[in-house]
N, C-alpha and C positions, 0 to 999 in steps of 0.2 A: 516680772518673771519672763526670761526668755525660753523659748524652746527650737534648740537648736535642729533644720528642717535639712539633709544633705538628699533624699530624695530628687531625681530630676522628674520622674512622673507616679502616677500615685501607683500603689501594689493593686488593687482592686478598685472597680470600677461596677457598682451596683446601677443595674440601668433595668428600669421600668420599661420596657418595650412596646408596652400598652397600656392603658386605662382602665377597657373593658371586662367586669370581672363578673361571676355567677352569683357572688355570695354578699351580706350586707353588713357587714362586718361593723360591730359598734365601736371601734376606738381607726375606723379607717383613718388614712395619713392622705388618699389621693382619690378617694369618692370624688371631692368637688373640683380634679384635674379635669376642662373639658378641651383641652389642646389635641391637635391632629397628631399622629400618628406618624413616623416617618415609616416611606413605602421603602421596599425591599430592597431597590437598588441604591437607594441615599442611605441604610443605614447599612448595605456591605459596603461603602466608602467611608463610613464613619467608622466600622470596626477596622477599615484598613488606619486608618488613622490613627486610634487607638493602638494597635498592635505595634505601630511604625515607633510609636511613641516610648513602647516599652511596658507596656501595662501588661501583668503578669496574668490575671486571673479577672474574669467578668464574671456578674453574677446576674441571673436575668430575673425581672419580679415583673411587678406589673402595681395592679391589677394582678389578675389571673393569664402569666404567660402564656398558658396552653390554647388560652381563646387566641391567640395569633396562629394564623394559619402555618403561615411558613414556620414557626422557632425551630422545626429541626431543619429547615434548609439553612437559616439563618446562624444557629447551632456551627453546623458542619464548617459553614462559612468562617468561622471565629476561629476554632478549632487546625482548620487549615491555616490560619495564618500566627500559630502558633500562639494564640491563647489557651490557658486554662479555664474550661466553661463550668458553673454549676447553674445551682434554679432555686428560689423559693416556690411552692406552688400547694395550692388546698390540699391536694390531691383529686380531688373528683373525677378529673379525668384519667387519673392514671391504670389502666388495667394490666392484663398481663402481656400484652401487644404494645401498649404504650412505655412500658416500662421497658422493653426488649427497643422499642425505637429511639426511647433516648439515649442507652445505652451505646448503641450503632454510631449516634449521632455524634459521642463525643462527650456526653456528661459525665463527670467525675462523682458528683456528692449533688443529691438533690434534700432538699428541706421542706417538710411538709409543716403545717401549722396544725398544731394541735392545743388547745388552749385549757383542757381540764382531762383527768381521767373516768370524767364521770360523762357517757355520752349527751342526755339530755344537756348542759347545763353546758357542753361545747355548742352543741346545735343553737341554743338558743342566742348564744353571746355572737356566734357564727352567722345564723336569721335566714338556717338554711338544715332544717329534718334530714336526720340520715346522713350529714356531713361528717362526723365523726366516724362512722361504719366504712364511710368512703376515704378516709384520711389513714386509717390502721391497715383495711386492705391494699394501700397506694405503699407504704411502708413495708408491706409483706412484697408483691411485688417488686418494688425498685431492688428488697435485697437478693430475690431469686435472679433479676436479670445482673448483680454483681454490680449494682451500684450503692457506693457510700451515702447512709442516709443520717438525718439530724431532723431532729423537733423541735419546732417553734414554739414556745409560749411566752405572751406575750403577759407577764405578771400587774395584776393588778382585784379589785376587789372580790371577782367571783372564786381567784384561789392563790391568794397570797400566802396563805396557814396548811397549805396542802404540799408542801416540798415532798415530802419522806413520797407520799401517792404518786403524784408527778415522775420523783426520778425513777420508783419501782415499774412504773406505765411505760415508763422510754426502755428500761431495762426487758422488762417483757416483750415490747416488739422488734428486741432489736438493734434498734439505732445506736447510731456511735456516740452521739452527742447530745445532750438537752441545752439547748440556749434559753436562757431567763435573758426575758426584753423588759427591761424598763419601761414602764407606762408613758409614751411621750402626747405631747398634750397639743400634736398635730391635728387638722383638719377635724374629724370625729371627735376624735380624741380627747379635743379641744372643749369641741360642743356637750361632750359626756365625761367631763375630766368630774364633776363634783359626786357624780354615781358611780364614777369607777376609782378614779385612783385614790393613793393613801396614804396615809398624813406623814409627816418625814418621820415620827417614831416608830409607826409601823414599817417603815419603809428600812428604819434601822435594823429591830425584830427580824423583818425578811431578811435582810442580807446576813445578819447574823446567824439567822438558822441554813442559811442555804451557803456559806462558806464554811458550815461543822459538816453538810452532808457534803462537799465538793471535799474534803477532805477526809470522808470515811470512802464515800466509791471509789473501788480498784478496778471497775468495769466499763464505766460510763464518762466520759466526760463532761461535766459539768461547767457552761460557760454565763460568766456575769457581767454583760458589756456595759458596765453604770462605773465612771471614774470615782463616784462616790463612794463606792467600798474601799479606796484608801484609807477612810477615815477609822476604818475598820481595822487599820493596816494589812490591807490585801488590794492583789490589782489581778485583773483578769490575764488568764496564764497564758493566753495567747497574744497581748497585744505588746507591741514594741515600742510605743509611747507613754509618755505620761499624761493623764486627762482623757479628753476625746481625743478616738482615733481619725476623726473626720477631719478631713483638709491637713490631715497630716499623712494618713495612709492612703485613706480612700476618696473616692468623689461619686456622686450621684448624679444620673441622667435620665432625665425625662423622657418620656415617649415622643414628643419634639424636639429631642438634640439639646435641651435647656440644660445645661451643665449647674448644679449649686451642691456645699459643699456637703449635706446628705441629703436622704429624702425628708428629713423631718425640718430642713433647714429652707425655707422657699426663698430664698436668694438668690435667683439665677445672675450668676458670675462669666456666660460665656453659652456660647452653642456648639457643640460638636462638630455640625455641621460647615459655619463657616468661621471659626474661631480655631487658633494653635491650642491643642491640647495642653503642650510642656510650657509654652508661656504663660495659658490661662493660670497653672499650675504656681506658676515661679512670680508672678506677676499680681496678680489678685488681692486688692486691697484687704479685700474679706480674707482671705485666707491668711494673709499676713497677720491682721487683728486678730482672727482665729489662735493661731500659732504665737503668737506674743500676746497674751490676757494679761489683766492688769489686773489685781485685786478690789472690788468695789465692798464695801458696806462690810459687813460682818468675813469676809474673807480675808478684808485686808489686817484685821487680828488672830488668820486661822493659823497653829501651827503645823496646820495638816497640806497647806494650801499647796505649796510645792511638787504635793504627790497627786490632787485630784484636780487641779490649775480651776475649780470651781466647779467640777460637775459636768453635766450636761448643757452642753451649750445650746441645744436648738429647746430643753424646758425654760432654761432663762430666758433666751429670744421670745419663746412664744409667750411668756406671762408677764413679762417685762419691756420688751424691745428691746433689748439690750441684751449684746452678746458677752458682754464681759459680767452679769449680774451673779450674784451666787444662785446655783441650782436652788428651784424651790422644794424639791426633794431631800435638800439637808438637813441635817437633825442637830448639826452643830450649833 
């Protein structure tokens, strides 16, 4: 199966800026990232870089971006050179001064992580008291300062059977958009995949009840970044490819400039720093392989295969080594 790639550089560019984070999150993807940091004037040469390239929209995570001191220098920095900026972030540091600075700064849509509407049972999954209180007030804030906001929850076994809760929780604060994240079976993830995630028929079940509620909300946006809901016959209404959107739209960047094609994919394909953005892009054996998968084992008799080119590529990587493997989240 080919997938035909006309892009010359990716649309979004998800870049980790830091490590550093407050909270101890049990399915973390970059806890055991201990790589240096690029200082302030090597990554305004790198966002120059980026921009020069053509890269529409940065998105900044971490870790917890707000532990960088400079992000809203860094922000403006981006911003001026005619990117589109947004942020994943806990919220904990966002108050009503904070929320007014990023605003200044240039942010469009900030995303807070909220992973249950029940506060204890975030706080715990989160390994941080009071983080949910700080995560709904950071939501109230961002939209008094007139920023676009969305909710992260990252699905898996503490509220997989809780959709209707969830999307009511996003609807009540607010936000424009609830993102359902696929359980990916990175770094933590990895090490707590047998306590958290869930088995490919519940995983069916979920996607099945959360594309009846993505079709009943007329208020909230509902998004489901898992190519496996093909099989469902649905795809996520945002995305402009078929399969992963990874190393087809986007790419990931490290807090050391290590370019690979998401966060959940530790492949580094390039440095920011001293590697061409558009050739690493164009050039990239990984990405290539990415973008032309090849059917292995029970795909290769899927009639579905066409539309979900096998799933999630960086679950098959990590439980298999192999990028071309069938998602082990399928229920086919």
């Amino acid at each position: 199966m080919q997938t035909e790639i006309t892009l010359e550089a990716p649309l979004t560019i998800n870049w980790a800026i830091n490590n550093s984070c407050n909270f101890a999150c049990r399915h973390c993807y970059s806890r055991e990232d201990a790589h240096d940091e690029l200082d302030r004037d090597t990554l305004f040469a790198s966002l120059e870089k980026v921009a020069k390239a053509g890269v529409f929209t940065v998105n900044f995570g971490g870790g917890e971006p707000l532990l960088r001191r400079d992000l809203l220098e860094v922000a403006r920095f981006a911003g001026g050179r005619g990117l589109r900026i947004s942020m994943n972030s806990n919220g904990w540091f966002i108050d009503g001064g904070m929320a007014a600075a990023l605003r200044e700064a240039g942010f469009t849509k900030v995303g807070i992580s909220i992973d249950s509407h029940l506060p204890d049972l975030h706080d715990r999954f989160r390994g941080v008291p009071g983080s949910h209180g700080r995560a709904v007030a950071a939501l109230g804030h961002l939209k008094a300062a007139g920023i676009a906001t969305s909710i992260s929850t990252v699905i898996c076994r503490i509220n997989h059977t809780a959709i209707d809760e969830l999307v009511a929780f996003a609807r009540e604060q607010g936000a424009g958009q609830i993102n359902f994240h696929n359980f990916k079976c990175s770094g933590l993830g990895l090490a707590n995949k047998d306590e958290l995630d869930l088995s490919p028929e519940e995983w069916k079940e979920f996607y099945r009840r959360a594309l009846a509620a993505r079709a009943r909300e007329k208020e909230l946006d509902i998004s489901l970044d898992d190519p496996i809901i093909a099989l469902l016959g649905a795809r996520d209404a945002g995305s402009l490819v078929k399969g992963s959107v990874c190393g087809k739209l986007s790419l990931n960047i490290k807090a050391n400039g290590d370019i690979t094609p998401c966060g959940f994919i530790p492949i580094v394909i390039g440095n920011i720093v001293r590697d061409d953005l558009k050739q690493v892009w164009r050039d990239s054996p990984v990405l290539v392989k990415m973008r032309n998968k090849q059917p292995t084992g029970k795909c290769a008799g899927c009639g579905k295969y066409d539309d979900c080119l096998g799933g999630c590529t960086a679950r098959a990587l990590a439980l298999t080594g192999d990028l071309n493997s069938p998602d082990p989240h399928c229920w086919a």
